[in-house]
Each structure stands twice: as structure tokens, then as C-alpha cells.
HTML snippet that shows the backbone in 3Dmol.js (N, CA, C, O; Angstrom):
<script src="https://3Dmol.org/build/3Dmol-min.js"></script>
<div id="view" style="width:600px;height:400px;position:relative"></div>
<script>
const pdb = `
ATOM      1  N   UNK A   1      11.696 -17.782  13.145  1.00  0.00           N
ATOM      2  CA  UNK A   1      11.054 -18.801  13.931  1.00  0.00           C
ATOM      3  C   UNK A   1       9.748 -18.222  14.493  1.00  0.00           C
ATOM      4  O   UNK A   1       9.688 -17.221  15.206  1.00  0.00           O
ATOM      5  N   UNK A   2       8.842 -18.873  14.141  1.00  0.00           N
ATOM      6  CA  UNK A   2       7.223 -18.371  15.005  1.00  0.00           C
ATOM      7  C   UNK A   2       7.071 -18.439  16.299  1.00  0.00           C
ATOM      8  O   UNK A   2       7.409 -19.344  17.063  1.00  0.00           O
ATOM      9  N   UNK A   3       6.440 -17.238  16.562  1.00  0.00           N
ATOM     10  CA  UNK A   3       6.137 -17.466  18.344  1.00  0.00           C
ATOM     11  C   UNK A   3       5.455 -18.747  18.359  1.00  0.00           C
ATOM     12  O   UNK A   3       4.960 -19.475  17.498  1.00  0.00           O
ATOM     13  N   UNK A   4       5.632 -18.793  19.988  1.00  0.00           N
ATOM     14  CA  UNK A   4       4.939 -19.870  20.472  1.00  0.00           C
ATOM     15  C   UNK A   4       3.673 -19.333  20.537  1.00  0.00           C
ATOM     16  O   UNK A   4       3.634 -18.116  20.354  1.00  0.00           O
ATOM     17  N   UNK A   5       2.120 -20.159  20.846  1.00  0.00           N
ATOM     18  CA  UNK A   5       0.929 -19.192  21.343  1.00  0.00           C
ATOM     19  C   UNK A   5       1.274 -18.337  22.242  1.00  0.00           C
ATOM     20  O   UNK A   5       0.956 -17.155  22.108  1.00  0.00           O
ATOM     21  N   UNK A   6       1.972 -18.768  23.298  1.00  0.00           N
ATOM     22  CA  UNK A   6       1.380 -18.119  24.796  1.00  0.00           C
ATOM     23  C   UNK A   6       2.688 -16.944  24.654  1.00  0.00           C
ATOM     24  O   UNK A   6       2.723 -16.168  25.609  1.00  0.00           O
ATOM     25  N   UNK A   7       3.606 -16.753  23.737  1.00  0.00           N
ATOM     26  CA  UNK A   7       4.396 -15.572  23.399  1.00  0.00           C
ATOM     27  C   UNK A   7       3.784 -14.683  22.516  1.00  0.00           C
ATOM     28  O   UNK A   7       3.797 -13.474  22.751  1.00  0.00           O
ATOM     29  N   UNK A   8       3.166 -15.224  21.369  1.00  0.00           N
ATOM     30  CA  UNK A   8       2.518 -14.424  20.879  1.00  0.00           C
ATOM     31  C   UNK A   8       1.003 -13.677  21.687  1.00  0.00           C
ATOM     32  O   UNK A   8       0.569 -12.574  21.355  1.00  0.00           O
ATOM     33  N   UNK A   9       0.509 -14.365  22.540  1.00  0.00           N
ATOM     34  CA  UNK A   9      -0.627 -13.426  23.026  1.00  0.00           C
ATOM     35  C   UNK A   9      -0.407 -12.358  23.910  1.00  0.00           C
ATOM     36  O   UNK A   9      -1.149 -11.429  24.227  1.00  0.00           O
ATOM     37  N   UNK A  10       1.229 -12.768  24.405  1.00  0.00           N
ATOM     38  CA  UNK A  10       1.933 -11.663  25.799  1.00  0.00           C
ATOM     39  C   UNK A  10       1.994 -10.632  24.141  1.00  0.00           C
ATOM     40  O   UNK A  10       1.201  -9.696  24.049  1.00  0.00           O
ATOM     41  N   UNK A  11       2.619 -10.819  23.382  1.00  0.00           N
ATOM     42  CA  UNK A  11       3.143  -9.800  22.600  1.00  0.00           C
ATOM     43  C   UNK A  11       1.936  -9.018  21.704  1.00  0.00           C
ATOM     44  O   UNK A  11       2.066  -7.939  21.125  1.00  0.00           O
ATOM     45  N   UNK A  12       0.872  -9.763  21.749  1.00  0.00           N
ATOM     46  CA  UNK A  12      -0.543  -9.264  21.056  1.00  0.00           C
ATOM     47  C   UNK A  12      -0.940  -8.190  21.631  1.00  0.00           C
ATOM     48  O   UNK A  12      -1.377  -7.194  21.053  1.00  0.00           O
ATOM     49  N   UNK A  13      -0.782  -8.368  23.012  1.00  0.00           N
ATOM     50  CA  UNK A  13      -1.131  -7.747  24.364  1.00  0.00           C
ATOM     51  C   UNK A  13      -0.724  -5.914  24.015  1.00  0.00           C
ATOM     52  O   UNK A  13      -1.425  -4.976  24.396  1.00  0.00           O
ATOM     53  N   UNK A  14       0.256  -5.821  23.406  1.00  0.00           N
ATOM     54  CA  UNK A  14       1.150  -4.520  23.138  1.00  0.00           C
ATOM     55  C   UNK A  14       0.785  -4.197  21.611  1.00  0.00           C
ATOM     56  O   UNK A  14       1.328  -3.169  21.206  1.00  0.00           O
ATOM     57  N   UNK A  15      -0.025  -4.863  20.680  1.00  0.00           N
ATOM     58  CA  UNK A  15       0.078  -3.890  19.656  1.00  0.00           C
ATOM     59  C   UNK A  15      -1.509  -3.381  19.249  1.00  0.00           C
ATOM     60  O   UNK A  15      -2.501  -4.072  19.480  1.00  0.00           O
ATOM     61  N   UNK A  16      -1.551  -1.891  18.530  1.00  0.00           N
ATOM     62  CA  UNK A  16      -2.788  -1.671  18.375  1.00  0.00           C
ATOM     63  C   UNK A  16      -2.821  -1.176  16.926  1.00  0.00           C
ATOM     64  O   UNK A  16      -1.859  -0.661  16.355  1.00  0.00           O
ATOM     65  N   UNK A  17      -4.389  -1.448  16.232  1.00  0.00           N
ATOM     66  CA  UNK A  17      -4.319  -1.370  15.314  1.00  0.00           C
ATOM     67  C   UNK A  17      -3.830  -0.188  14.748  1.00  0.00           C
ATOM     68  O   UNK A  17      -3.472   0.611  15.614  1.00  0.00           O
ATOM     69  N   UNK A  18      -3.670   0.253  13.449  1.00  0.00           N
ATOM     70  CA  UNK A  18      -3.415   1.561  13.086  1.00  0.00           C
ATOM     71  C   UNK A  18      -4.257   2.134  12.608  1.00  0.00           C
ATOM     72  O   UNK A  18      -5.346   1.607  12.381  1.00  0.00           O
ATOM     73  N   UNK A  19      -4.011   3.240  12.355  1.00  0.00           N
ATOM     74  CA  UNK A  19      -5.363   4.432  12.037  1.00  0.00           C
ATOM     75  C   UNK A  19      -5.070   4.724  10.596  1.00  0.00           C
ATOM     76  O   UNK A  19      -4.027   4.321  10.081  1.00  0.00           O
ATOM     77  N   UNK A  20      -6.130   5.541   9.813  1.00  0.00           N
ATOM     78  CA  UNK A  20      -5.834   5.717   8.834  1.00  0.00           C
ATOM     79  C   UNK A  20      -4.506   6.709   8.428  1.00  0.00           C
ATOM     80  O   UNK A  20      -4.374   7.678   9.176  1.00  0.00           O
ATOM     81  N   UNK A  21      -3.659   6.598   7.495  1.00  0.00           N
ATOM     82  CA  UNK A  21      -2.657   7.667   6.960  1.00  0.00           C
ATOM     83  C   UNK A  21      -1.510   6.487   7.487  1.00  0.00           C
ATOM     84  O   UNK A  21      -0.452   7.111   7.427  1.00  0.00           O
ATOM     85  N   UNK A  22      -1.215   5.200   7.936  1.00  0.00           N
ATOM     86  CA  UNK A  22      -0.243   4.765   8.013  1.00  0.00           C
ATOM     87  C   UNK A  22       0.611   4.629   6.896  1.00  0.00           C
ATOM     88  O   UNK A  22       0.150   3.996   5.947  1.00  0.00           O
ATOM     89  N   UNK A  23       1.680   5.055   6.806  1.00  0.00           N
ATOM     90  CA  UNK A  23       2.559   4.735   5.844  1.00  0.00           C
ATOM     91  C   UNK A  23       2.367   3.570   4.551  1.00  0.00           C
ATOM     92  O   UNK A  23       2.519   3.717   3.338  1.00  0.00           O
ATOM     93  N   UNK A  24       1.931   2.248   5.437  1.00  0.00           N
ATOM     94  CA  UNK A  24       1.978   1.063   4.641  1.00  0.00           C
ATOM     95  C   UNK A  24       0.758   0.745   4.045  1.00  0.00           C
ATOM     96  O   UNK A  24       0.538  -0.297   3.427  1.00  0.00           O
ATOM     97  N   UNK A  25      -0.046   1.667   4.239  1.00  0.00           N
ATOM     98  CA  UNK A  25      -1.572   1.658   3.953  1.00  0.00           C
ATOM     99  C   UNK A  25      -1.690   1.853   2.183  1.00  0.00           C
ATOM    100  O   UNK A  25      -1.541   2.779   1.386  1.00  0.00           O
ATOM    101  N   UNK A  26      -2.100   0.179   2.114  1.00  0.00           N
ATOM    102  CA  UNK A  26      -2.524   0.263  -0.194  1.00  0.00           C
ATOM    103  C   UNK A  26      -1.275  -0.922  -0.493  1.00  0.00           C
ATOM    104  O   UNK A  26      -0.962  -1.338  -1.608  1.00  0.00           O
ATOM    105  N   UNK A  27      -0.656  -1.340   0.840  1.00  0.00           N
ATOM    106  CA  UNK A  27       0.790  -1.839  -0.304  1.00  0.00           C
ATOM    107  C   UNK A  27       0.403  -3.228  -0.268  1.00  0.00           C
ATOM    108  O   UNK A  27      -0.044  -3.753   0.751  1.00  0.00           O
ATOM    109  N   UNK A  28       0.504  -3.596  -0.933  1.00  0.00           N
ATOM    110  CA  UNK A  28       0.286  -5.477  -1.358  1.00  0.00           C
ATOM    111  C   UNK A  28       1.694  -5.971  -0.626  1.00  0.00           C
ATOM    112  O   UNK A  28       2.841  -5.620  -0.904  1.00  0.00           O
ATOM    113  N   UNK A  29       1.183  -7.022   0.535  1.00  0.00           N
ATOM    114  CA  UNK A  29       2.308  -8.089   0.460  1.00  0.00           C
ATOM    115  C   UNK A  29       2.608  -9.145   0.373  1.00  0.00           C
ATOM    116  O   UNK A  29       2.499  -9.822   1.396  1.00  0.00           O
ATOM    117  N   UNK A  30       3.325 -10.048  -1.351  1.00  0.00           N
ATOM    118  CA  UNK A  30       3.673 -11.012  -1.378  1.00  0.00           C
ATOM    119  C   UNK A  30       4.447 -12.243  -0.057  1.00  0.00           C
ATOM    120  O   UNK A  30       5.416 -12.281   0.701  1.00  0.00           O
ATOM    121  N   UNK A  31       3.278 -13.086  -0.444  1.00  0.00           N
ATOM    122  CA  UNK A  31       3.358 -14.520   0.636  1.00  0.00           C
ATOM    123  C   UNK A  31       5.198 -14.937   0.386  1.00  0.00           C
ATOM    124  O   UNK A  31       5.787 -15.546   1.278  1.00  0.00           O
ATOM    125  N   UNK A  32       5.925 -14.523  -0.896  1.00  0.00           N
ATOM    126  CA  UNK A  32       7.595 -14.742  -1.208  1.00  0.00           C
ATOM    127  C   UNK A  32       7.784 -14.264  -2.405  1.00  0.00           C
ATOM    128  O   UNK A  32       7.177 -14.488  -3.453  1.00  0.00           O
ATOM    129  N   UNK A  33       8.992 -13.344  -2.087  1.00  0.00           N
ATOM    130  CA  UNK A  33       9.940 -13.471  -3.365  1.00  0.00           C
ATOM    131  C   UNK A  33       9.402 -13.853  -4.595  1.00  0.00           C
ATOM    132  O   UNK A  33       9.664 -14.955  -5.077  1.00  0.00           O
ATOM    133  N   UNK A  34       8.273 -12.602  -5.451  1.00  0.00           N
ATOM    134  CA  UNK A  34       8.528 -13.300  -6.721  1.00  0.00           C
ATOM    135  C   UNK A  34       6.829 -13.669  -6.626  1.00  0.00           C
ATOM    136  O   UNK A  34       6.450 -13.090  -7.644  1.00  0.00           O
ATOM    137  N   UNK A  35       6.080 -14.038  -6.259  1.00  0.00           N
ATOM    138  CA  UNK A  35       5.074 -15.069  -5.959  1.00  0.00           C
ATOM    139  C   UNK A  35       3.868 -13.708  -6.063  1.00  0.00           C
ATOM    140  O   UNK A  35       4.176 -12.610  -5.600  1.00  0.00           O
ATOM    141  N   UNK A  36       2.853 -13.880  -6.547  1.00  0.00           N
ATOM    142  CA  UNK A  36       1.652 -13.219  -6.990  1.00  0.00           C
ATOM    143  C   UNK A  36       0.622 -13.705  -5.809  1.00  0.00           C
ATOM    144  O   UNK A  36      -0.120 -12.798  -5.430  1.00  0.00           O
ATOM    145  N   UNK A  37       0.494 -14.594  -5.351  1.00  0.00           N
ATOM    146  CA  UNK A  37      -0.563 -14.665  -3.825  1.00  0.00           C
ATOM    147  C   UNK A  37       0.402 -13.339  -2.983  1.00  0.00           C
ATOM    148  O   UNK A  37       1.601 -13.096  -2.849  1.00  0.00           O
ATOM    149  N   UNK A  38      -1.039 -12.625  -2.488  1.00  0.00           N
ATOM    150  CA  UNK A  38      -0.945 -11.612  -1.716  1.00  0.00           C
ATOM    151  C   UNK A  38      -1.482 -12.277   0.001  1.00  0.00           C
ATOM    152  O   UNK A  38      -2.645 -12.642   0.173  1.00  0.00           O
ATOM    153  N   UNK A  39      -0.403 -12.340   1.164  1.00  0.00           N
ATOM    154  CA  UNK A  39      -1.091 -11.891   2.143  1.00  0.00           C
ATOM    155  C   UNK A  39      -1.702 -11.042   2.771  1.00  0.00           C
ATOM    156  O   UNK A  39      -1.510  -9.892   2.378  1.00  0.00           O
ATOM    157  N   UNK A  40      -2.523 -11.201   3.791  1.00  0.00           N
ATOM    158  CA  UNK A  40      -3.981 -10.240   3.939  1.00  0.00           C
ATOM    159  C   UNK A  40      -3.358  -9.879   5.511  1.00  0.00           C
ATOM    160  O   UNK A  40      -3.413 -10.551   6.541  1.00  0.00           O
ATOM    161  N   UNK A  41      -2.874  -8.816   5.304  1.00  0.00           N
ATOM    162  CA  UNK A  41      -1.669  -8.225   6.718  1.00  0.00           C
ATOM    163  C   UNK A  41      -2.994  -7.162   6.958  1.00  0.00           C
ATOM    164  O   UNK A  41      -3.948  -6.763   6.290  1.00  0.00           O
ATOM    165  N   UNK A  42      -2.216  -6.876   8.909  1.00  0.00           N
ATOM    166  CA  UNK A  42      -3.098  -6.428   9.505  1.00  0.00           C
ATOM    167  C   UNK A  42      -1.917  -5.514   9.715  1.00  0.00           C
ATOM    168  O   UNK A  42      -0.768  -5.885   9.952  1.00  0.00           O
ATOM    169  N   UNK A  43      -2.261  -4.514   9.622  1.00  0.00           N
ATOM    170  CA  UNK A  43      -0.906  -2.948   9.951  1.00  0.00           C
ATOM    171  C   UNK A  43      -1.290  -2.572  11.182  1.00  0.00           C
ATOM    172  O   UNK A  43      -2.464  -2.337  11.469  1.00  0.00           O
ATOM    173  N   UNK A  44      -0.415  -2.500  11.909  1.00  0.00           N
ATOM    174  CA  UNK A  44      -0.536  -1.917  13.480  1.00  0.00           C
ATOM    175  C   UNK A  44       0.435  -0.698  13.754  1.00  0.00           C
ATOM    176  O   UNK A  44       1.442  -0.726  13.046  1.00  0.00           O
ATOM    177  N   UNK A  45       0.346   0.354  14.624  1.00  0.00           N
ATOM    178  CA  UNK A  45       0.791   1.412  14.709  1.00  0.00           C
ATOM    179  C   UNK A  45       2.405   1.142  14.969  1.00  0.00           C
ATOM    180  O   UNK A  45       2.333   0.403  15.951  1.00  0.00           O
ATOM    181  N   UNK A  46       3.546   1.263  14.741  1.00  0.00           N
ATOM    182  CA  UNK A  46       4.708   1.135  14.932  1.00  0.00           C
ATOM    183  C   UNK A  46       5.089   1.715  16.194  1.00  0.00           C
ATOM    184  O   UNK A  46       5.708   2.776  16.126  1.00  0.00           O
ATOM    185  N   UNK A  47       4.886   1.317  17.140  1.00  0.00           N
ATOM    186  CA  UNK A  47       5.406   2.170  18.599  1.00  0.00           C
ATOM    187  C   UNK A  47       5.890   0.954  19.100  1.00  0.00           C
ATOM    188  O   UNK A  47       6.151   1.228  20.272  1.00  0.00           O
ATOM    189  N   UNK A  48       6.292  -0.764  18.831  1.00  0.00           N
ATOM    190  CA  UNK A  48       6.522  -1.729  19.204  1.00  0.00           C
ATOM    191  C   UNK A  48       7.478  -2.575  18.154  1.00  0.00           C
ATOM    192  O   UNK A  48       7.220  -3.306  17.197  1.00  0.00           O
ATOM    193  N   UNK A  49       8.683  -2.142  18.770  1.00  0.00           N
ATOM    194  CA  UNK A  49       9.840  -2.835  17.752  1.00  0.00           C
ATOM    195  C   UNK A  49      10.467  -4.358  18.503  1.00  0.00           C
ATOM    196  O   UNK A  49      10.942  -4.410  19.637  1.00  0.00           O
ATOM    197  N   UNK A  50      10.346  -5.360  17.691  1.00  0.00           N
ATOM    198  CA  UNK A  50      11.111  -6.501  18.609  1.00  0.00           C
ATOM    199  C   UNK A  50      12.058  -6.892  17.288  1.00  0.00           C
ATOM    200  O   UNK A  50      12.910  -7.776  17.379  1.00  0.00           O
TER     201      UNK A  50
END
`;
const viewer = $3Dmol.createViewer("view");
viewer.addModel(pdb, "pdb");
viewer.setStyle({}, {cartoon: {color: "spectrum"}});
viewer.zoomTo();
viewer.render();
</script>
């Protein structure tokens, strides 16, 4: 289920981008299962688990 706005900007509030050498840095990620459109993800440092 998607945040609401005003949950997602409290929770925006806590993440920062990542630096180079992140783990996930080069990996393509399919929009579903199977499906060749790539979304255009923004990788943020993992110190914020929900």
C-alpha cells in the first residue's frame, strides 16, 4: 500500500542519498515480474529499515 503524501515526506525526512560503492549500484530494476521496462530507482544509504 503507498504512503500517503504527508507520510511519505515525514519518512523522506530520514533517507539520504547513497554514495558511490553501494551494493545495488549498475542493477536494473524491472517495473514486474518478467517485464523489460526498467524503473529509474534512486538508491539511498540503508541505515533506514521500515
Amino acid at each position: 500500500m503507498p504512503l500517503r503524501p504527508e507520510q511519505a515526506r515525514e519518512v523522506g525526512e530520514y533517507l539520504r542519498a547513497a554514495g558511490p560503492g553501494h551494493p545495488w549500484e549498475g542493477v536494473r530494476i524491472a517495473s514486474a515480474w518478467g517485464s523489460r521496462d526498467v524503473l529509474g530507482a534512486v538508491l539511498i544509504r540503508p541505515e533506514l529499515v521500515a
